[in-house]
MIDOSE-1310 file (N, C-alpha, C; in nm, 2 decimals, decimal comma, always signed):
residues 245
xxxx	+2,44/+1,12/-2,47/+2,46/+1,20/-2,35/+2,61/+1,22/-2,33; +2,66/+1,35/-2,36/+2,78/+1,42/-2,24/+2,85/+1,31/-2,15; +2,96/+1,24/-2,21/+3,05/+1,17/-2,06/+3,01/+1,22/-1,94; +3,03/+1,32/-1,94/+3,08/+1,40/-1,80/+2,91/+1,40/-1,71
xxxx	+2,78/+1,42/-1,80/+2,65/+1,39/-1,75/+2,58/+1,30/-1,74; +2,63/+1,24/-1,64/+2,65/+1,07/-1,61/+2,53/+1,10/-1,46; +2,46/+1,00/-1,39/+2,39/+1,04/-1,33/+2,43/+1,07/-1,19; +2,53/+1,07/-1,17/+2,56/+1,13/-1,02/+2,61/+1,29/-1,06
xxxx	+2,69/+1,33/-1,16/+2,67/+1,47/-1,22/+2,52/+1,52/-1,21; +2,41/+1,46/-1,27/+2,32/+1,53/-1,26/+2,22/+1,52/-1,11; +2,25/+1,44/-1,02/+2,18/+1,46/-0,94/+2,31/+1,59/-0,86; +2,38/+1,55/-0,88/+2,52/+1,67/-0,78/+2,49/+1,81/-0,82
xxxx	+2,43/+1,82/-0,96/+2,44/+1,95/-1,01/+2,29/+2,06/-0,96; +2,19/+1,94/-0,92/+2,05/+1,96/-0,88/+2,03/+1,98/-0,72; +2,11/+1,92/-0,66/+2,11/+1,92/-0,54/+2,23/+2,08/-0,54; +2,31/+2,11/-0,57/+2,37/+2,19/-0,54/+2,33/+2,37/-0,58
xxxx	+2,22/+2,35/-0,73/+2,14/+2,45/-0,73/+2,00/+2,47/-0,60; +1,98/+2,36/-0,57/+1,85/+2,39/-0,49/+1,91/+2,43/-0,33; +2,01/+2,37/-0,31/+2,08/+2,38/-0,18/+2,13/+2,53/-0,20; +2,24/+2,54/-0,29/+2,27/+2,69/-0,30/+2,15/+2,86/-0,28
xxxx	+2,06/+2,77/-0,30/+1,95/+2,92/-0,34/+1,90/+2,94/-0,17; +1,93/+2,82/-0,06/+1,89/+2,87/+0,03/+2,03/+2,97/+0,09; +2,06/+3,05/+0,06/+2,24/+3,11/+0,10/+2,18/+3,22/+0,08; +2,04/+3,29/+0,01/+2,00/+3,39/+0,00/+1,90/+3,44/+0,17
xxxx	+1,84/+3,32/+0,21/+1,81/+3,31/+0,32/+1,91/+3,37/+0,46; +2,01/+3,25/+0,43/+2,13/+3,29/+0,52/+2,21/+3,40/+0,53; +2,20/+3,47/+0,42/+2,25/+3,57/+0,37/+2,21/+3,74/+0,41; +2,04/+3,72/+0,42/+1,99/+3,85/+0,47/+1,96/+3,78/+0,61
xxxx	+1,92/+3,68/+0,63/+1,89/+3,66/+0,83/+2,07/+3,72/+0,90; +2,18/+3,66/+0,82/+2,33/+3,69/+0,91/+2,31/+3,85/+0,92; +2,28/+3,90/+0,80/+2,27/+4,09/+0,81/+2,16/+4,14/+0,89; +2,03/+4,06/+0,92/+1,94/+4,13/+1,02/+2,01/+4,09/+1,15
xxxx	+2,07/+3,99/+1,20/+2,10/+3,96/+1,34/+2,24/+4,09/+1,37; +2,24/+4,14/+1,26/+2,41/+4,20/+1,30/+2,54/+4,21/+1,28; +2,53/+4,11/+1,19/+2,70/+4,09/+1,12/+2,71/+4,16/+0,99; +2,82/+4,16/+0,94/+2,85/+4,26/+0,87/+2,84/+4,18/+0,73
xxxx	+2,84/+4,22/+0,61/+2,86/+4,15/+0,52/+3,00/+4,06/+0,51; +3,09/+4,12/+0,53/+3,24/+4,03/+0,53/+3,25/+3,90/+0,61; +3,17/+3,99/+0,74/+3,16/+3,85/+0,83/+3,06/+3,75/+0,81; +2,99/+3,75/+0,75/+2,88/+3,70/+0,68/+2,93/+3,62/+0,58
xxxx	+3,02/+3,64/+0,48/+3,07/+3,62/+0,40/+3,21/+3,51/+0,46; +3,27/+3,48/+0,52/+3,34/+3,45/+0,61/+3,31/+3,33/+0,72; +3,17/+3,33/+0,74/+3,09/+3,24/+0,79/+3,04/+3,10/+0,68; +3,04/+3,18/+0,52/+2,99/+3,13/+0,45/+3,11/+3,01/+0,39
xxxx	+3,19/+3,11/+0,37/+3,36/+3,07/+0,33/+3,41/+2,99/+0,39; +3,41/+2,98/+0,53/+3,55/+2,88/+0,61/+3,46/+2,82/+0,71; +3,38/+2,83/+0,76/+3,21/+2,73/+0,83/+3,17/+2,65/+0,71; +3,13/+2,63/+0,64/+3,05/+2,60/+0,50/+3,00/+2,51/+0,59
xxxx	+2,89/+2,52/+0,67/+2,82/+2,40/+0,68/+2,71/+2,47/+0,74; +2,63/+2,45/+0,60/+2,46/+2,51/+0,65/+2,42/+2,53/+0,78; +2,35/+2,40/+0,88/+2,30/+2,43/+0,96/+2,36/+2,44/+1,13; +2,51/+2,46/+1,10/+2,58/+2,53/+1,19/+2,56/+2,65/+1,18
xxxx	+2,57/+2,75/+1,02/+2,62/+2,88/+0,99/+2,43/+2,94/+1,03; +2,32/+2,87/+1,04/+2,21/+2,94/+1,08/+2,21/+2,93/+1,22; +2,26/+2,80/+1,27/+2,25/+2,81/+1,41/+2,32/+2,94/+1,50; +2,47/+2,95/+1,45/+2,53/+3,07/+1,46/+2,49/+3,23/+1,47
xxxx	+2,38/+3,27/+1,33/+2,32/+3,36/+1,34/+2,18/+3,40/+1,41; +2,15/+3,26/+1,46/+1,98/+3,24/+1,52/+2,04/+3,29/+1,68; +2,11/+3,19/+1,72/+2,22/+3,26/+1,85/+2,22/+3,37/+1,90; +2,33/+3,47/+1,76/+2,32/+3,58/+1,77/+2,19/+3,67/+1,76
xxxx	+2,12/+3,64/+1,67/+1,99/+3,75/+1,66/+1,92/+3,73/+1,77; +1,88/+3,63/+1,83/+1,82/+3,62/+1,96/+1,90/+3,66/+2,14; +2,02/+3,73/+2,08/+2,07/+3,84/+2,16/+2,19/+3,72/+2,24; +2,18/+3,63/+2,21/+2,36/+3,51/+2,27/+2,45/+3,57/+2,28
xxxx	+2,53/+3,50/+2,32/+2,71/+3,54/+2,33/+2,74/+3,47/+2,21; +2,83/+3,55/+2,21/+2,94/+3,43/+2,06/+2,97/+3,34/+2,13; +2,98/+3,29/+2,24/+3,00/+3,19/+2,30/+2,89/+3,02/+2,29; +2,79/+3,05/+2,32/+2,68/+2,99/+2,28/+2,65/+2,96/+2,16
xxxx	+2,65/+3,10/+2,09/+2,62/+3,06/+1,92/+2,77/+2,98/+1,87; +2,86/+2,96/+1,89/+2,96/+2,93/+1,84/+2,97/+2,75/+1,91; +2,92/+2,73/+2,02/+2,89/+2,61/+2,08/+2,75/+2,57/+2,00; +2,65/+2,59/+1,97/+2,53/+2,54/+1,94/+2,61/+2,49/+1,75
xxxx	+2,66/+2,59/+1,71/+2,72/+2,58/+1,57/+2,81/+2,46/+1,58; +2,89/+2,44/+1,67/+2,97/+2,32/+1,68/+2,90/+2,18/+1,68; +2,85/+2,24/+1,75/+2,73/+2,05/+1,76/+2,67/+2,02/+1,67; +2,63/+2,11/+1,58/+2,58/+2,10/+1,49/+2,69/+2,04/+1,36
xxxx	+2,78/+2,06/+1,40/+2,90/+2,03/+1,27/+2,95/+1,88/+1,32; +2,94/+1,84/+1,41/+3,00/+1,75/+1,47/+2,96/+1,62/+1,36; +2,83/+1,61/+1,34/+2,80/+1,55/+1,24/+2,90/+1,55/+1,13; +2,94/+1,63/+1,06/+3,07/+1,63/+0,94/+3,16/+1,52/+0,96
xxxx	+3,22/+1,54/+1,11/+3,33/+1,43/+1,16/+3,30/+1,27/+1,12; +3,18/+1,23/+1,13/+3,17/+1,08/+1,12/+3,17/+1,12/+0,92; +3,10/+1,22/+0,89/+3,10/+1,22/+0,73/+3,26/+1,18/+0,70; +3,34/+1,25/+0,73/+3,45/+1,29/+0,71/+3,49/+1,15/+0,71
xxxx	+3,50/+1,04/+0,80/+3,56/+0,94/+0,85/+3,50/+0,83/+0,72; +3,39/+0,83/+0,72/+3,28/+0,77/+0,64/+3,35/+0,76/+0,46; +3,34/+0,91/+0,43/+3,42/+0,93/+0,33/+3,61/+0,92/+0,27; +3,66/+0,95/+0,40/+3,79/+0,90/+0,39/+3,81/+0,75/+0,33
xxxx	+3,72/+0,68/+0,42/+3,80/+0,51/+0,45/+3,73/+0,46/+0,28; +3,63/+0,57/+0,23/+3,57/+0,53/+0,04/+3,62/+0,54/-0,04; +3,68/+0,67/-0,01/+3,75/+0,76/-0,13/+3,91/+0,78/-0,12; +3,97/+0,73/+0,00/+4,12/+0,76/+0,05/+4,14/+0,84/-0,06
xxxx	+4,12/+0,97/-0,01/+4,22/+1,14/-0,08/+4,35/+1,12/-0,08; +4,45/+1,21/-0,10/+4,56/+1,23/-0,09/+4,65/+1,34/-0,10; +4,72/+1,41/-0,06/+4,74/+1,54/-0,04/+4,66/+1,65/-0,03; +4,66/+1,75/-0,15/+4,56/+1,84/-0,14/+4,44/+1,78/-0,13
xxxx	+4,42/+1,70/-0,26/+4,30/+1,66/-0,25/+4,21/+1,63/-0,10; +4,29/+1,56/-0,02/+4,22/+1,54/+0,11/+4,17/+1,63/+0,18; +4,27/+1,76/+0,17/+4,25/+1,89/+0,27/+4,10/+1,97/+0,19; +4,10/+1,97/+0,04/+3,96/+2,02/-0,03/+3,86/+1,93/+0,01
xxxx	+3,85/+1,78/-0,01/+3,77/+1,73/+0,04/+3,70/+1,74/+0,17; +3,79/+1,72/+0,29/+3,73/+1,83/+0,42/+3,68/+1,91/+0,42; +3,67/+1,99/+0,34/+3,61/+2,14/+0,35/+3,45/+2,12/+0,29; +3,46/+2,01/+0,18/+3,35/+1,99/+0,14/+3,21/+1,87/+0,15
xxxx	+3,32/+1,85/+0,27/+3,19/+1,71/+0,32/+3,10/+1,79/+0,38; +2,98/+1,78/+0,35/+2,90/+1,79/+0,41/+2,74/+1,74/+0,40; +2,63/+1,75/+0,42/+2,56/+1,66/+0,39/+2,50/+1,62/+0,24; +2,51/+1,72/+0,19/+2,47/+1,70/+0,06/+2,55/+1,64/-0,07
xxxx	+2,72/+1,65/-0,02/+2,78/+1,56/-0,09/+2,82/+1,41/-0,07; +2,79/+1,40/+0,06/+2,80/+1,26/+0,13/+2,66/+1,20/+0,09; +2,55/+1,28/+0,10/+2,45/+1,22/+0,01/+2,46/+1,18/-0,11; +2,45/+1,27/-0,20/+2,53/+1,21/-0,32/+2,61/+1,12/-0,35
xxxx	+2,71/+1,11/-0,28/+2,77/+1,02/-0,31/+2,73/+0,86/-0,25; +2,69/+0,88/-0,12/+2,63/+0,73/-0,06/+2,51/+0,68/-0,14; +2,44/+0,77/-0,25/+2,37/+0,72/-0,29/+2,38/+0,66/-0,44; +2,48/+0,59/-0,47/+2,60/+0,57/-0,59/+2,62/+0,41/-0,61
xxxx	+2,63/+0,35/-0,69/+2,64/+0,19/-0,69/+2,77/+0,19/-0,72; +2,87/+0,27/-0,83/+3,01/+0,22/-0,79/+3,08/+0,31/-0,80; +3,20/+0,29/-0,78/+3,29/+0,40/-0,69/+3,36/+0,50/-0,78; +3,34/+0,48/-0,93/+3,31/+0,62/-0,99/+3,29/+0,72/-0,95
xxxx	+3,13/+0,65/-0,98/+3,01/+0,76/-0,95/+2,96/+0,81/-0,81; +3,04/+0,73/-0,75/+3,04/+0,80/-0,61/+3,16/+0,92/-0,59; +3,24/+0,89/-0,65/+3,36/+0,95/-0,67/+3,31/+1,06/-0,73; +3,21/+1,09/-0,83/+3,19/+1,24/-0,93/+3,11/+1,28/-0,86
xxxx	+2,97/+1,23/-0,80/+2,89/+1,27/-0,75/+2,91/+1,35/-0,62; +3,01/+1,34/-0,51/+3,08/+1,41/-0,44/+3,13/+1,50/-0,43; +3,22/+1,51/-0,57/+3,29/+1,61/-0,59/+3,22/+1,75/-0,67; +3,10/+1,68/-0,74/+2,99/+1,77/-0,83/+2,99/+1,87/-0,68
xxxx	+2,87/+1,73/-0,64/+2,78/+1,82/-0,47/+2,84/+1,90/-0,42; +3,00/+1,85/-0,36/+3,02/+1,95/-0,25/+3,09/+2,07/-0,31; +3,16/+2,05/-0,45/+3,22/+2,19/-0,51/+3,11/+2,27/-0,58; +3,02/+2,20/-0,60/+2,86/+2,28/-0,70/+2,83/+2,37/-0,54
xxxx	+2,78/+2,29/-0,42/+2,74/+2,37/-0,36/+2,80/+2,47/-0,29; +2,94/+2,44/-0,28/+3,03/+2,55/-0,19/+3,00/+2,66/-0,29; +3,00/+2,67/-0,40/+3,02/+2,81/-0,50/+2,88/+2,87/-0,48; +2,75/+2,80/-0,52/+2,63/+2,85/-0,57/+2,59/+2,93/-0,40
xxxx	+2,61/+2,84/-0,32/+2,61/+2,88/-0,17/+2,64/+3,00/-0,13; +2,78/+3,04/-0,17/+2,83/+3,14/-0,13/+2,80/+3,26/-0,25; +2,74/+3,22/-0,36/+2,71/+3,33/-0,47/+2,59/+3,34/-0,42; +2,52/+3,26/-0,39/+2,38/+3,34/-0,32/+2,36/+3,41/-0,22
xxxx	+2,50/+3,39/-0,08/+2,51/+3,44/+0,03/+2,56/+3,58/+0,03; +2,60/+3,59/-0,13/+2,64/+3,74/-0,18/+2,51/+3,82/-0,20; +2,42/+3,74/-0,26/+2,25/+3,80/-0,31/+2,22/+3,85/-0,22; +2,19/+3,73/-0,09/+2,09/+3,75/+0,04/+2,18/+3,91/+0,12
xxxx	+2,26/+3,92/+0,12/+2,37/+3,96/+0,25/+2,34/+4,15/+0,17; +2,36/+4,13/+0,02/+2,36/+4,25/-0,04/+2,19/+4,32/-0,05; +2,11/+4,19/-0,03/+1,94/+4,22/-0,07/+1,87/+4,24/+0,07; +1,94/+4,22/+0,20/+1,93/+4,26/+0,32/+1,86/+4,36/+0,36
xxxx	+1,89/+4,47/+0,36/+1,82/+4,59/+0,40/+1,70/+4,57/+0,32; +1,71/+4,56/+0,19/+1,56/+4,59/+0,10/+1,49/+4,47/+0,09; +1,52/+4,36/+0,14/+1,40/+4,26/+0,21/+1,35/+4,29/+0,29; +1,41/+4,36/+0,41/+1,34/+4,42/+0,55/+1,36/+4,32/+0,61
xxxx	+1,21/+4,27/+0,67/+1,24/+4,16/+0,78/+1,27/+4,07/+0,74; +1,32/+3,90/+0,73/+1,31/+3,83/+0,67/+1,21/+3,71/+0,70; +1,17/+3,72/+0,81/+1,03/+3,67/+0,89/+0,91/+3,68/+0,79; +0,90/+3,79/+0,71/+0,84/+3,82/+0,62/+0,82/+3,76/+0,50
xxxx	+0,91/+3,66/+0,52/+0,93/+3,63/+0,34/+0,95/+3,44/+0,38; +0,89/+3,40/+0,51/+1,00/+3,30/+0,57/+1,08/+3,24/+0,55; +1,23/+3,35/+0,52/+1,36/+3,31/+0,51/+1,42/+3,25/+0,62; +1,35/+3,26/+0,73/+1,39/+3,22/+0,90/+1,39/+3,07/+0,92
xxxx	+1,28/+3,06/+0,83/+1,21/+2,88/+0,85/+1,25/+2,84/+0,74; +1,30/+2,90/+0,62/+1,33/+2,79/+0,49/+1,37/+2,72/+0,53; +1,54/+2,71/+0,54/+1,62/+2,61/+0,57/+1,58/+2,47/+0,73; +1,54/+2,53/+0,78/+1,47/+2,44/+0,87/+1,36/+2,35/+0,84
xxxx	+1,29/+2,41/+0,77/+1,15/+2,32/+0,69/+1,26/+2,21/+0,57; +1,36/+2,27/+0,52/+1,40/+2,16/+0,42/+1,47/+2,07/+0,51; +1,60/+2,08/+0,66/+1,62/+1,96/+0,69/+1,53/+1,90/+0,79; +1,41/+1,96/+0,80/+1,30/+1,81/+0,87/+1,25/+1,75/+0,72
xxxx	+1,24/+1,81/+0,63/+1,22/+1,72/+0,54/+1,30/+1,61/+0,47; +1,42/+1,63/+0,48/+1,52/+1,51/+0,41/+1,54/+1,43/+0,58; +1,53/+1,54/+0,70/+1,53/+1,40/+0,77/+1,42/+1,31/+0,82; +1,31/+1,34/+0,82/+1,19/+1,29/+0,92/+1,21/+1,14/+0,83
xxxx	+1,20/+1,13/+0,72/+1,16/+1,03/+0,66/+1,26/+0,89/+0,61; +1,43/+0,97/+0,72/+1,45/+0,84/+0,70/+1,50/+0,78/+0,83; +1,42/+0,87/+0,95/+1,40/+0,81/+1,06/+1,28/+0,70/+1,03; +1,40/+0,56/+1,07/+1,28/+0,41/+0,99/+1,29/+0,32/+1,13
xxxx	+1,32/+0,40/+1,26/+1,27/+0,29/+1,37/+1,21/+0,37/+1,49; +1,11/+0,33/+1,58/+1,09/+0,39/+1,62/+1,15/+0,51/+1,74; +1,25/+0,45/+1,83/+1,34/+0,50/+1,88/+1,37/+0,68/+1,87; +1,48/+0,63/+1,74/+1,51/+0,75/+1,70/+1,38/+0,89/+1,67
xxxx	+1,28/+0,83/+1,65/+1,18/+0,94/+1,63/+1,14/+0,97/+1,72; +1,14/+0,91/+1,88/+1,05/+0,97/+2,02/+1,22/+1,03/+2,03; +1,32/+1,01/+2,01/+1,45/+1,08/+2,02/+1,46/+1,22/+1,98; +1,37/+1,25/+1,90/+1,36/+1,32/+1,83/+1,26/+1,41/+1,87
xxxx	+1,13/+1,36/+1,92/+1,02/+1,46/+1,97/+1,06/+1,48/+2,10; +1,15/+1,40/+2,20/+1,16/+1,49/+2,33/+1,30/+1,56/+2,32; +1,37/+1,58/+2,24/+1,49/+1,68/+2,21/+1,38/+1,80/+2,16; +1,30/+1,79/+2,07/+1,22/+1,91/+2,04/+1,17/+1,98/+2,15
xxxx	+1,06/+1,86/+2,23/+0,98/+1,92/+2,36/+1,07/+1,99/+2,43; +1,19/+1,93/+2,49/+1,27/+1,99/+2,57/+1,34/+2,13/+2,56; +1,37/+2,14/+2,36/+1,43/+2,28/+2,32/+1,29/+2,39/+2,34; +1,18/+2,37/+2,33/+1,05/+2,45/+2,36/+1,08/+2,47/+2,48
xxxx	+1,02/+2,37/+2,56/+1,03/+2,44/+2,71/+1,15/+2,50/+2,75; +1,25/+2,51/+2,66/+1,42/+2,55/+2,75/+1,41/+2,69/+2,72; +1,39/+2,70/+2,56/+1,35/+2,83/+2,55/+1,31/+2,99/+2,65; +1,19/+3,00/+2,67/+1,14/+3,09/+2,80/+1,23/+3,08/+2,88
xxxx	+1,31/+3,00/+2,97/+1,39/+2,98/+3,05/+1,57/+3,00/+3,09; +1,60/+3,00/+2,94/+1,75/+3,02/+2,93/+1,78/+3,09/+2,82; +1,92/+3,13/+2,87/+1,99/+3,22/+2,71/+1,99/+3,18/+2,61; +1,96/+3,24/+2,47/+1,97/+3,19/+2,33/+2,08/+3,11/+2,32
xxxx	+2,08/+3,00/+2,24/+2,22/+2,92/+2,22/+2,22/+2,78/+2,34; +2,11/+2,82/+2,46/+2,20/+2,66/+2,53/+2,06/+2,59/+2,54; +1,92/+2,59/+2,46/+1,82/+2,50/+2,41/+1,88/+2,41/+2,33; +1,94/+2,42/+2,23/+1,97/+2,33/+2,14/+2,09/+2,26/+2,17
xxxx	+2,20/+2,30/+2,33/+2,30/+2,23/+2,38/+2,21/+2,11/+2,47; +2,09/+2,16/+2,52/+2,06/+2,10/+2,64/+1,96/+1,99/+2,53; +1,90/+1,96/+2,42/+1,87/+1,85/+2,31/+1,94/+1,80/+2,32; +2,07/+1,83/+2,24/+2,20/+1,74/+2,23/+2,25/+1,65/+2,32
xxxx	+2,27/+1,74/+2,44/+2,29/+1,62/+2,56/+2,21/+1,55/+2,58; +2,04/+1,52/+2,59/+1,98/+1,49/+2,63/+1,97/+1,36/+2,49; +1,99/+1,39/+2,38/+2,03/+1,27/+2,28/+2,13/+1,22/+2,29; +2,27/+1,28/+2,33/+2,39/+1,17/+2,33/+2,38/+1,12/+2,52
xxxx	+2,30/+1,16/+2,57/+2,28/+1,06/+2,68/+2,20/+0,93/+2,65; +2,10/+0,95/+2,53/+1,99/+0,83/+2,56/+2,08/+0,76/+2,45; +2,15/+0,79/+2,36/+2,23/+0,72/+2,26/+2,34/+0,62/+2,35; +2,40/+0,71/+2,45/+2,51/+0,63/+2,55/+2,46/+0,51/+2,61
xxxx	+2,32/+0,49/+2,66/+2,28/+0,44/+2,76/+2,14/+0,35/+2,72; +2,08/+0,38/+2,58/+2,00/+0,34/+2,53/+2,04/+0,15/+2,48; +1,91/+0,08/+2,47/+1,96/-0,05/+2,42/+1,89/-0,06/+2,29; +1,88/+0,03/+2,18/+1,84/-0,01/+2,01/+1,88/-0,09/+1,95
xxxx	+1,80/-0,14/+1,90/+1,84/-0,27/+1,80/+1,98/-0,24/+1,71; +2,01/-0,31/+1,68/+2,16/-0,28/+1,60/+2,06/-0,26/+1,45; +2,08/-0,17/+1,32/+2,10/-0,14/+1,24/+1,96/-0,09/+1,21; +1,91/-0,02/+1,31/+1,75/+0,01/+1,32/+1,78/+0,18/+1,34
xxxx	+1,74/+0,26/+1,29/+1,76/+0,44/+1,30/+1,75/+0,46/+1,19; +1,84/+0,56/+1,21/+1,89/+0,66/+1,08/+1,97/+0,60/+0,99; +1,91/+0,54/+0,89/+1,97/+0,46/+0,78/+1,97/+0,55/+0,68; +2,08/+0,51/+0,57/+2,09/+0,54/+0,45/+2,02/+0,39/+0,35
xxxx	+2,00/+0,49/+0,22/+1,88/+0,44/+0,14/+2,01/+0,30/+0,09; +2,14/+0,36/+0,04/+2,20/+0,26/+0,00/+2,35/+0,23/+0,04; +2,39/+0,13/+0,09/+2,50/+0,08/+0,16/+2,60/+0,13/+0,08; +2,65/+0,21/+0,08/+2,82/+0,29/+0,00/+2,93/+0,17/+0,02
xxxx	+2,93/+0,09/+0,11/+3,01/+0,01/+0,14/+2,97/-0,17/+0,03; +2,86/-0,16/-0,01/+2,86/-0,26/-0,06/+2,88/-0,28/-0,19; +2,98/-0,38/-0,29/+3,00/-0,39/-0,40/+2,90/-0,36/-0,56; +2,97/-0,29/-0,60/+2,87/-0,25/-0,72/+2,80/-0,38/-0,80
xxxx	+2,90/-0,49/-0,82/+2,86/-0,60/-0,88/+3,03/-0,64/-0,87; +3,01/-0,77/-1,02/+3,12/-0,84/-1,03/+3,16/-0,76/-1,08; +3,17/-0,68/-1,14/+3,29/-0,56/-1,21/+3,36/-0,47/-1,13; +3,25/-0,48/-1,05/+3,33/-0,36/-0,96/+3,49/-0,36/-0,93
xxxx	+3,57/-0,46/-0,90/+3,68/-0,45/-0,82/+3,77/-0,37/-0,98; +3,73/-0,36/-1,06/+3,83/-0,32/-1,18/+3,77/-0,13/-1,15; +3,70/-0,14/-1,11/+3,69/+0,02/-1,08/+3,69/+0,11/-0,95; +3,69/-0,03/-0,86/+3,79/+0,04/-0,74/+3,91/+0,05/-0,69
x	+4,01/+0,02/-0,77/+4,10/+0,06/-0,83/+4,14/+0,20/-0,84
């Protein structure tokens, strides 16, 4: 086997084709809500973070202000920040490097990489994910955005719900206490009933609050939630210190 196809290459290259192909989704939903291709494209480009850049267009197509869509999109990224922090204190970047890496944390390469025994392969695995996905992402966001009109609706084809059905899938399951998961169904209940009631864009502010209130004030076990499968922070073995380095 190929140096270079080592197995965090091949999980980074697999994740970043299947991630990328949803950009065809995002791609014709940004053109039915109203944006233009450029700006579509531009969303894709300098946002790069999936389920901000849908929240953004869900916003808008359901008649929001850019105000709201641009706030629901933020909360949604806010998540990156702890990636970002997560990955810094692993990887310490350095010049450019650091400023590329920013742009490409996001969950799929921080997956990748947290899921790595030494700091290599966390190291390639990262860099696969988040540069495989920023490209294929945005080559597909070309497909969707240009295949727009002649998909028609995209409700039709449920491009609306892909991306949504894949992150309750990678997350339901690694909600591993109970907490977090009634956390989880009354942020839902609550975005249903807000719905009928208020402007596009401030259902999914009024979840948010309603989770970083019960997070502020909640008493959970310490290391009980949203876990990752493998501690990034813990030594590969006895060899390791020669390759963290």
């Amino acid at each position: 086997m190929p140096r270079f196809l080592t197995p965090a290459t091949k999980i980074g290259l697999s994740v970043s084709l299947a991630t990328g192909l949803y950009g065809i989704s995002f791609g014709a939903l940004s053109i039915a809500a109203g944006l233009t291709f450029w700006q579509t494209m531009a969303l894709g480009l300098l946002m790069f973070t999936g389920g901000s850049q849908f929240a953004f267009v869900g916003v808008i197509a359901g008649g929001g202000s850019g105000v709201s869509a641009f706030g629901a999109a933020t909360l949604l990224g806010l998540r990156n920040l702890v990636y970002g922090m997560q990955m810094n204190a692993l990887m310490r970047p350095r010049g450019l490097a650091k400023a590329l890496m920013a742009h490409v944390t996001i969950d799929e390469s921080v997956a990748t990489a947290s899921g790595q025994t030494s700091n290599s392969e966390m190291r390639r695995g990262f860099w696969v994910a988040g540069v495989g996905v920023f490209v294929l992402w945005n080559a597909f966001i070309v497909v969707g955005a240009l295949l727009g009109d002649a998909l028609g609706d995209p409700k039709r084809w449920g491009l609306d719900g892909a991306a949504v059905a894949a992150f309750l899938g990678l997350l339901w399951p690694r909600l591993t206490a109970r907490q977090p998961v009634v956390i989880a169904v009354v942020c839902a209940l609550a975005t249903v009933l807000a719905v009928p009631a208020v402007p596009p864009g401030i259902p999914i502010l009024i979840a948010a609050l309603i989770a970083g209130l019960w997070g502020w004030f909640g008493q959970g076990k310490r290391g009980q939630g949203l876990e990752p499968e493998v501690n990034p922070y813990d030594a590969a073995g006895p060899g390791s210190a020669e390759e963290a380095r």
